[in-house]
N, C-alpha and C positions, 0 to 999 in steps of 0.2 A: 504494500500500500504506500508507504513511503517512497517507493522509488516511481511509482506512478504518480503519484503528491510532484515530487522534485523533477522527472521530466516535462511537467503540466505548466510546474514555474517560469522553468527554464525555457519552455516556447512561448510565454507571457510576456518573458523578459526581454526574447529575442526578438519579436514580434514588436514592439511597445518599442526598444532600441531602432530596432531596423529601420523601423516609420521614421522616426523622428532623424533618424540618420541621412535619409533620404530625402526628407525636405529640407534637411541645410544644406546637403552637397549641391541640392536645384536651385535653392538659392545664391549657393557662392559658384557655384556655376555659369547665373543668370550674371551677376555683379562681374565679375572677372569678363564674360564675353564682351560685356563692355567696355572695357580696360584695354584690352591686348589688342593692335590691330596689327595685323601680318598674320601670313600661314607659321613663318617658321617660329615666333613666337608664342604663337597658339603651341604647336607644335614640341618647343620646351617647357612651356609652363605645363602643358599637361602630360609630359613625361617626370615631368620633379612632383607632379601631384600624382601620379600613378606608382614610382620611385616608393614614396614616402606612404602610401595606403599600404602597398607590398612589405615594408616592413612593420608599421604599425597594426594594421587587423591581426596579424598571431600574436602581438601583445595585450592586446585588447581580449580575444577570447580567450588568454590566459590567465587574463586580470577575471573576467566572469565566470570561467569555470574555478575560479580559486576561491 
């Protein structure tokens, strides 16, 4: 029962995270496409933001699964 309880959490939480995760990246999304003009700037800033999600999301679901 308990581990039904704690997987139930756990998709609450990721559910609840995910969303809200999602509407700030569309909003720094939106703000930023404002910002950059050129391809190839587009192009780096969104490798240093793809860079930096690659390393931060496995510390992130190690910080929620801890």
């Amino acid at each position: 029962m308990a581990a039904v309880l704690a997987e139930f959490l756990f998709y609450l939480v990721r559910s609840l995270v995910g969303e809200g995760l999602r509407r700030a990246a569309l909003v720094v999304c939106s703000w930023l496409d404002t910002k950059i003009h050129g391809r190839t700037a587009r192009f780096v800033v969104g490798g240093l933001l793809g860079l930096a999600a690659y390393l931060l999301i496995p510390v992130f679901a190690g910080l929620l699964g801890f």
